[in-house]
FISEMI-187013 format. One record per atom (N, C-alpha, C, O): residue number from 1; residue in one letter; atom name; x, y, z. Coordinates in nm, 2 decimals, padded with zeros to 4 digits. Layout:
N
PT  resi  resn  name      xx      yy      zz
PT   NUM     A    CA       X       Y       Z
...
END
This chain:
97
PT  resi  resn  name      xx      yy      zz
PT     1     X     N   04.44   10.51  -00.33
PT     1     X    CA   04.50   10.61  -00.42
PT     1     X     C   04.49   10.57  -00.57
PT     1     X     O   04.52   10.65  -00.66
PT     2     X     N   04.44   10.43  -00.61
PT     2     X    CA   04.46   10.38  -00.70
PT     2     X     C   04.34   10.47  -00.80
PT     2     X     O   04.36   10.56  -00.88
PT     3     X     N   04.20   10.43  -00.77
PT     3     X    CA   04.14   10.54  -00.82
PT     3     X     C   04.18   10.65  -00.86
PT     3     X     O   04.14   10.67  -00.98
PT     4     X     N   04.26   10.79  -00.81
PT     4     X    CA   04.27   10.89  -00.85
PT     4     X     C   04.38   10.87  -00.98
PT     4     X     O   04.36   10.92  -01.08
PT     5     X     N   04.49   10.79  -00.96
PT     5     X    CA   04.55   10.76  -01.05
PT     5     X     C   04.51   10.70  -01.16
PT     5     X     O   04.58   10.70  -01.27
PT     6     X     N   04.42   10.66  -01.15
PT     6     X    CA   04.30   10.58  -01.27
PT     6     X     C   04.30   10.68  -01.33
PT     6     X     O   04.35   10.72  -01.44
PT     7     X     N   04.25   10.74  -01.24
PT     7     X    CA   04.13   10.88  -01.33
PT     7     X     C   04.22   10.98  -01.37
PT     7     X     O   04.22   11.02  -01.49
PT     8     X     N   04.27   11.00  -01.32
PT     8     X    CA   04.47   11.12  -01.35
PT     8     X     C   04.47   11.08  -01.53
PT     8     X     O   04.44   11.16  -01.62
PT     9     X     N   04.51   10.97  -01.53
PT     9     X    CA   04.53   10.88  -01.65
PT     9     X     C   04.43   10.90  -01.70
PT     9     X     O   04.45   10.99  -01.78
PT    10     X     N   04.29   10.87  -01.71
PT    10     X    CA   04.18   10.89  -01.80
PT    10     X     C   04.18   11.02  -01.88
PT    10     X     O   04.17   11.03  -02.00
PT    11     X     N   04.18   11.14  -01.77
PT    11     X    CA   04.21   11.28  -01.80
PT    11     X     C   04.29   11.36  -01.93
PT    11     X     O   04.27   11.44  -02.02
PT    12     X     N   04.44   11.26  -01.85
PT    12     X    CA   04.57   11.30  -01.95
PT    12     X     C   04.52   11.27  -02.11
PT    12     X     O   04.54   11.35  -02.19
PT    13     X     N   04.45   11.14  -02.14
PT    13     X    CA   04.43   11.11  -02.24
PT    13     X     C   04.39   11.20  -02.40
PT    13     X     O   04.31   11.30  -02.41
PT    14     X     N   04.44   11.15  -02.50
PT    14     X    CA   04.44   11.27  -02.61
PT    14     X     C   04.29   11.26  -02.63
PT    14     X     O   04.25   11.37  -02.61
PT    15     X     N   04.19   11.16  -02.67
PT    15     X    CA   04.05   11.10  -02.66
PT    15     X     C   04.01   11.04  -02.51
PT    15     X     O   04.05   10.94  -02.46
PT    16     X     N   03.92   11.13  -02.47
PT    16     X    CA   03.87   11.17  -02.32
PT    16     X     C   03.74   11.04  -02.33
PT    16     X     O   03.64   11.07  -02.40
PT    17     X     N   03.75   10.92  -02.27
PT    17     X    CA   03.63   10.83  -02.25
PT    17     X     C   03.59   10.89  -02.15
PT    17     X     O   03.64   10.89  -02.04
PT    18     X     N   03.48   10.97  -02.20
PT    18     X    CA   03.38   11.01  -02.05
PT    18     X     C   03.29   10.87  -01.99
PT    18     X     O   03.23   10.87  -01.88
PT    19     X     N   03.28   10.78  -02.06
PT    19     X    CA   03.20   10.72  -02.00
PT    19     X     C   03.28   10.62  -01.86
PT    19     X     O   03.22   10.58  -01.76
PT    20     X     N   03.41   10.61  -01.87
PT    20     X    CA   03.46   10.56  -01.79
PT    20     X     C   03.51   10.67  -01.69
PT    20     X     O   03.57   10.61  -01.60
PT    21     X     N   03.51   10.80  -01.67
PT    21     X    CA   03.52   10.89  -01.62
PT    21     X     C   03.46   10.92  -01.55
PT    21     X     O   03.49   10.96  -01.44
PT    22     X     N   03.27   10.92  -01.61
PT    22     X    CA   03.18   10.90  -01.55
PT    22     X     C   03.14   10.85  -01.44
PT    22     X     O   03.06   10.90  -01.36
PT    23     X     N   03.24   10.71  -01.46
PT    23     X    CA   03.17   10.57  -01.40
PT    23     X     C   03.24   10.61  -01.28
PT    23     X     O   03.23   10.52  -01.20
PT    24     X     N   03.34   10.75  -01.21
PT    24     X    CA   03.43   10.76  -01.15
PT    24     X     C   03.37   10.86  -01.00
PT    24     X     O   03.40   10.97  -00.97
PT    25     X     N   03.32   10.80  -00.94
PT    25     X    CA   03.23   10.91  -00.88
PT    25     X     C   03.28   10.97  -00.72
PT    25     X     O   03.26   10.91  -00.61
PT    26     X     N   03.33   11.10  -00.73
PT    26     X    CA   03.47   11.19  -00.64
PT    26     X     C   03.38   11.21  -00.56
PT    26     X     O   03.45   11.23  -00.46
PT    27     X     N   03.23   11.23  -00.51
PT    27     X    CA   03.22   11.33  -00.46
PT    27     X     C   03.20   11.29  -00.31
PT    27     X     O   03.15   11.35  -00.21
PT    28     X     N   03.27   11.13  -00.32
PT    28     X    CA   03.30   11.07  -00.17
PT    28     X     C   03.41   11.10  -00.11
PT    28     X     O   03.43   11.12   00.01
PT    29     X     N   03.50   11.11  -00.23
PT    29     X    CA   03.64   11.10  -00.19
PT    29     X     C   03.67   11.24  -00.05
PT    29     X     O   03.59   11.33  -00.04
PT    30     X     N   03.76   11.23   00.01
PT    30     X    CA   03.83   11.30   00.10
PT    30     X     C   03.90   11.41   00.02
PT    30     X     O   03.92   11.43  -00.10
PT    31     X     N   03.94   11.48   00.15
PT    31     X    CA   04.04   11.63   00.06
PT    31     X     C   04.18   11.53   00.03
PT    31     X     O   04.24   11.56  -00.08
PT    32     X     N   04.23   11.45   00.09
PT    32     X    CA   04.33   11.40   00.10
PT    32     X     C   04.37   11.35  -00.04
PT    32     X     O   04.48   11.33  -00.08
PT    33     X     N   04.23   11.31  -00.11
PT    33     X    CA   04.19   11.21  -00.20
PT    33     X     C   04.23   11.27  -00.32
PT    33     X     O   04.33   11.24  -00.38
PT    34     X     N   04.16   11.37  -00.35
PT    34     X    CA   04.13   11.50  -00.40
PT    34     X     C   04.24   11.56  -00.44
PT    34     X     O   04.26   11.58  -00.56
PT    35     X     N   04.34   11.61  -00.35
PT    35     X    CA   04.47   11.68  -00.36
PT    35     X     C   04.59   11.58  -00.42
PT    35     X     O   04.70   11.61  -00.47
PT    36     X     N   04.53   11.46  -00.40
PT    36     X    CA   04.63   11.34  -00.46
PT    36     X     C   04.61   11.36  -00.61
PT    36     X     O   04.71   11.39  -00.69
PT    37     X     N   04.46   11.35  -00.66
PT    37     X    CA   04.45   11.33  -00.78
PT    37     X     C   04.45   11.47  -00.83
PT    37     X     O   04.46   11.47  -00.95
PT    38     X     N   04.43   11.56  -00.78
PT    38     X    CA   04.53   11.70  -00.87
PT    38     X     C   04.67   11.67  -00.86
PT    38     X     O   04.72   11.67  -00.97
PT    39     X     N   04.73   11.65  -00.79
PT    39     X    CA   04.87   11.63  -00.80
PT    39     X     C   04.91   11.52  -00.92
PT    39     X     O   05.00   11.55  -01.00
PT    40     X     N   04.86   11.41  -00.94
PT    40     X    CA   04.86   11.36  -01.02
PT    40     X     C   04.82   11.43  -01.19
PT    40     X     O   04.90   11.42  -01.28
PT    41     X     N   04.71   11.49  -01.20
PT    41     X    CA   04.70   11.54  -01.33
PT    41     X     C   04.76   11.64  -01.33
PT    41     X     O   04.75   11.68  -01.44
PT    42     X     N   04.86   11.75  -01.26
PT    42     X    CA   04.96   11.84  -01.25
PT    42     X     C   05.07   11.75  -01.33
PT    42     X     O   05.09   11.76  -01.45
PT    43     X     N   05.12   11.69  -01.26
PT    43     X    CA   05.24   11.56  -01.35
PT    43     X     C   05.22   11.55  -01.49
PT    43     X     O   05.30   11.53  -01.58
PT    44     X     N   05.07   11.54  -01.48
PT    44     X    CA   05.07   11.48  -01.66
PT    44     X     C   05.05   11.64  -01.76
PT    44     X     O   05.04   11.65  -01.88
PT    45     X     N   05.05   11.73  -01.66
PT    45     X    CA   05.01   11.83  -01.71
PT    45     X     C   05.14   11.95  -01.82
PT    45     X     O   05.23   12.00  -01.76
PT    46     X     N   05.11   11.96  -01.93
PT    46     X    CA   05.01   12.03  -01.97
PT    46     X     C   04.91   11.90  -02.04
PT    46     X     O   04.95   11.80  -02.09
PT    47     X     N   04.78   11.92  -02.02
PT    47     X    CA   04.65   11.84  -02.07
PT    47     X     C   04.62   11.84  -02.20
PT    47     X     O   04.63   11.95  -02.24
PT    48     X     N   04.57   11.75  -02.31
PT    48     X    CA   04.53   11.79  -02.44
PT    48     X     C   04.43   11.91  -02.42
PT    48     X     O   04.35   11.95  -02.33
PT    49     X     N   04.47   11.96  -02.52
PT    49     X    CA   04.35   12.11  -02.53
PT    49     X     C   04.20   12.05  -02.50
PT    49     X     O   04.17   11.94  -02.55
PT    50     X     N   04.13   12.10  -02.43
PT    50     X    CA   04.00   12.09  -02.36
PT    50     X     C   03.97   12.04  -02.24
PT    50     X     O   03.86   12.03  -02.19
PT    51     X     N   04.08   11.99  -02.20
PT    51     X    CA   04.12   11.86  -02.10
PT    51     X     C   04.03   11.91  -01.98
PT    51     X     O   03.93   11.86  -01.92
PT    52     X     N   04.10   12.06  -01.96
PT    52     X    CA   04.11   12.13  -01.81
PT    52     X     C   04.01   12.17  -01.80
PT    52     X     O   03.96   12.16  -01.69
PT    53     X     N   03.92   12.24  -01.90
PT    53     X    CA   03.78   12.31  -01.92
PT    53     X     C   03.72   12.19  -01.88
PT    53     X     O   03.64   12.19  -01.78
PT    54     X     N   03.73   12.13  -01.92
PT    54     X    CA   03.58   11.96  -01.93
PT    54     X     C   03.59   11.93  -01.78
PT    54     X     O   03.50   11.91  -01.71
PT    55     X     N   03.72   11.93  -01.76
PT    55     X    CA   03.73   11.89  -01.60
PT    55     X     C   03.72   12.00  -01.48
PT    55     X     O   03.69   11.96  -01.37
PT    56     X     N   03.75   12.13  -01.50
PT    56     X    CA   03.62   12.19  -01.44
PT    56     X     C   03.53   12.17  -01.44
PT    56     X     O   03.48   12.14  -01.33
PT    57     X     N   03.45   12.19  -01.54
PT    57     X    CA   03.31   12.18  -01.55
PT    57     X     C   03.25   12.08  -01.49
PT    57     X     O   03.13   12.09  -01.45
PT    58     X     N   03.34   11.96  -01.50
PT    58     X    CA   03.30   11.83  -01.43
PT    58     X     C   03.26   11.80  -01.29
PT    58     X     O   03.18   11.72  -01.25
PT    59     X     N   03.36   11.90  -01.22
PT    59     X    CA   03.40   11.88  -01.15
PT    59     X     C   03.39   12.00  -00.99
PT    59     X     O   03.45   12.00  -00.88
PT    60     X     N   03.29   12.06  -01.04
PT    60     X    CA   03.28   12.18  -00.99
PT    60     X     C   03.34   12.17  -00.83
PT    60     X     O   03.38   12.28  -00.79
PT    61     X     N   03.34   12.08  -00.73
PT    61     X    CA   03.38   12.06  -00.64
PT    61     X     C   03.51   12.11  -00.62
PT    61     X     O   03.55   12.17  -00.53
PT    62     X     N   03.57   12.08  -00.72
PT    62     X    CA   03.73   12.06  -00.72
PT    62     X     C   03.80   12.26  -00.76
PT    62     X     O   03.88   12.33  -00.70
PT    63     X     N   03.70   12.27  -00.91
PT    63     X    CA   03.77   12.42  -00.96
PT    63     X     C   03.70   12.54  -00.85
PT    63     X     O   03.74   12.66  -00.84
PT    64     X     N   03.60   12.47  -00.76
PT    64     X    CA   03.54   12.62  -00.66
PT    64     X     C   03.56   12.59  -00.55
PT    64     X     O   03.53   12.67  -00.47
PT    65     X     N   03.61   12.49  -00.52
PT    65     X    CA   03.66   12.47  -00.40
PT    65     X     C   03.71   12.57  -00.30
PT    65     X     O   03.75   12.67  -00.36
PT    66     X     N   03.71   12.57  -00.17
PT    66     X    CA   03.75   12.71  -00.08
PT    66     X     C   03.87   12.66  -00.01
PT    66     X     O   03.96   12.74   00.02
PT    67     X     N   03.89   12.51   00.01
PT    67     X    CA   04.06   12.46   00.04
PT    67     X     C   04.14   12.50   00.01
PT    67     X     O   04.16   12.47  -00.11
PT    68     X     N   04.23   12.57   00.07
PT    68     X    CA   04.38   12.64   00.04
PT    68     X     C   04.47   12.50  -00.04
PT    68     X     O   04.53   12.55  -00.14
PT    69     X     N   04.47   12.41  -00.04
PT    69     X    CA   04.51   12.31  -00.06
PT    69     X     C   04.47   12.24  -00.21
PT    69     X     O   04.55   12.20  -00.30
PT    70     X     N   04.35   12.24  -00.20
PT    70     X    CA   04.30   12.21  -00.34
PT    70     X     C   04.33   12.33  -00.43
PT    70     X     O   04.39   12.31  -00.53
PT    71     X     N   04.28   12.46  -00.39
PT    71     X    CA   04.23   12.57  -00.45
PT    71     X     C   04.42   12.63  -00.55
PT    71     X     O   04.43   12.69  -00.66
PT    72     X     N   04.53   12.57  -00.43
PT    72     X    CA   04.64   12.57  -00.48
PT    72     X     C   04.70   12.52  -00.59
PT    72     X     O   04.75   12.59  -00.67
PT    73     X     N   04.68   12.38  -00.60
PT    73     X    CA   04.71   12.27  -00.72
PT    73     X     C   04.62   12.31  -00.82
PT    73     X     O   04.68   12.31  -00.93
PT    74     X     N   04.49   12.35  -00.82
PT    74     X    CA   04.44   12.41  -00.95
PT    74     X     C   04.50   12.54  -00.98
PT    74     X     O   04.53   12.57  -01.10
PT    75     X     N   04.51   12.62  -00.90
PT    75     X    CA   04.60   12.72  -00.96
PT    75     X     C   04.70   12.65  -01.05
PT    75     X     O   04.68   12.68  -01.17
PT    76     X     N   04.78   12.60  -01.03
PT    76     X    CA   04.91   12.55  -01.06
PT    76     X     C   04.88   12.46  -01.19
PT    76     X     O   04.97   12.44  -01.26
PT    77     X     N   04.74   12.39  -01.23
PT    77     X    CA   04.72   12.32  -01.34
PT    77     X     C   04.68   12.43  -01.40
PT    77     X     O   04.75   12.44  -01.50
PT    78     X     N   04.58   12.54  -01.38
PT    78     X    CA   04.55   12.63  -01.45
PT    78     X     C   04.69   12.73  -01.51
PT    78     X     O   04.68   12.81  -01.61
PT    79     X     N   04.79   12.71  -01.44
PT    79     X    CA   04.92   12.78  -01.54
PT    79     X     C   05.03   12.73  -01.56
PT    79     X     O   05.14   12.79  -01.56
PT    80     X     N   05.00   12.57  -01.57
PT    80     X    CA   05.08   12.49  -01.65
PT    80     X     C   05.01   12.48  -01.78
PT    80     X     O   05.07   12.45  -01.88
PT    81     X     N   04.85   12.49  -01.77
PT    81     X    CA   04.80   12.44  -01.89
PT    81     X     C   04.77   12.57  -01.96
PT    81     X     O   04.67   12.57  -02.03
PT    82     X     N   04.83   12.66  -01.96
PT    82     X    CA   04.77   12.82  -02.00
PT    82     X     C   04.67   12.87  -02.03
PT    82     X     O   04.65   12.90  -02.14
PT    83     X     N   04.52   12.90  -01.91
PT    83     X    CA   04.41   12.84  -01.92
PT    83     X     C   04.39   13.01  -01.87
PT    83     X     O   04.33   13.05  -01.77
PT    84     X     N   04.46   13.13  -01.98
PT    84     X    CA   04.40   13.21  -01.96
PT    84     X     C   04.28   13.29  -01.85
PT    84     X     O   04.28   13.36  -01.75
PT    85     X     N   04.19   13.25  -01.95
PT    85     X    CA   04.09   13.27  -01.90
PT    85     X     C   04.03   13.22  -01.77
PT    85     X     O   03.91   13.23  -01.74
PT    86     X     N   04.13   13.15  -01.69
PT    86     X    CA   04.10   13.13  -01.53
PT    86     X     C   04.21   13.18  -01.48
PT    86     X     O   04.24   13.14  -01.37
PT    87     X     N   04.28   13.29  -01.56
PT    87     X    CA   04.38   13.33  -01.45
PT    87     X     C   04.34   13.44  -01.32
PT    87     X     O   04.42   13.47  -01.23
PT    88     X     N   04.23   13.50  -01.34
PT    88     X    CA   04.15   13.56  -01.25
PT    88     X     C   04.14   13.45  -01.09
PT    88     X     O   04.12   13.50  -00.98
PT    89     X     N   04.15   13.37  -01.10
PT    89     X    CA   04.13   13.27  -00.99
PT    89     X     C   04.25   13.25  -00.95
PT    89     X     O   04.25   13.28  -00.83
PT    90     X     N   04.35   13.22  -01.00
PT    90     X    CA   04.50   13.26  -00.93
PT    90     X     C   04.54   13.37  -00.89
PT    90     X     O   04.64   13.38  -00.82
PT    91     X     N   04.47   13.48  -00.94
PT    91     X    CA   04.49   13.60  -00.86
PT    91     X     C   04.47   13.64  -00.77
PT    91     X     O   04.54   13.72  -00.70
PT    92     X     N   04.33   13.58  -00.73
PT    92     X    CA   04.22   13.56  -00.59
PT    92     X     C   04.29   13.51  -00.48
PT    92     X     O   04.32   13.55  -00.37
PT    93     X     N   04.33   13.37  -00.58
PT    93     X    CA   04.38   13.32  -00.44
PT    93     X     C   04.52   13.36  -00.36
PT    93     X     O   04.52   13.35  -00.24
PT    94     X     N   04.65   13.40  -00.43
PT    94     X    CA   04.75   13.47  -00.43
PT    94     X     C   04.67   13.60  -00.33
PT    94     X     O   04.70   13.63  -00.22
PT    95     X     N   04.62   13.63  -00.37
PT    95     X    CA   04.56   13.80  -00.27
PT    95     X     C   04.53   13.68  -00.16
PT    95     X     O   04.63   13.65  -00.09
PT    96     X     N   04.47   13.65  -00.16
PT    96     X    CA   04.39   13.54   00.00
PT    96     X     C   04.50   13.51   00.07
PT    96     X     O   04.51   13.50   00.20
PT    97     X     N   04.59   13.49   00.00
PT    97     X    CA   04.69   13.46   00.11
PT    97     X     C   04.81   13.48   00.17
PT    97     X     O   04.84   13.42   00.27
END
């Protein structure tokens, strides 16, 4: 879990070191893994302005995910961080379920 907590932390940061973010590579990790480290950037959340965009984009695994589980905790960072313009995706998923 230490990893995700690394990276949680990298995230939160007001100056985003992508290169050590980079160096961070998820797309081994488990859902278990995954849902830790949204839970974790939820905590730190609200994120410096651009935080949450960059880490979508990063991350595509995580913001399109089809996991009720995942798909939940981003809801939940997307309206702690008032990320407007993805509130279409919390609406989706609220209907889905």
């Amino acid at each position: 879990m230490k990893p995700a907590e690394e990276l949680a932390e990298l995230w939160a940061a007001d100056g985003l070191n992508m290169e050590a973010i980079e160096s961070v590579d998820i797309m081994g990790w488990r859902t278990y893994q995954l849902v830790y480290f949204l839970d974790q950037i939820l905590q730190k959340s609200p994120l410096p302005e651009g935080n949450v965009e960059r880490l979508s984009k990063m991350y595509p695994k995580i913001s399109k995910a089809q996991n009720a589980e995942l798909r939940l905790r981003w809801c939940q960072i997307i309206l702690k961080n008032n990320l407007e313009a993805e509130y279409s995706k919390v609406k989706d998923f609220l209907q889905s379920q």
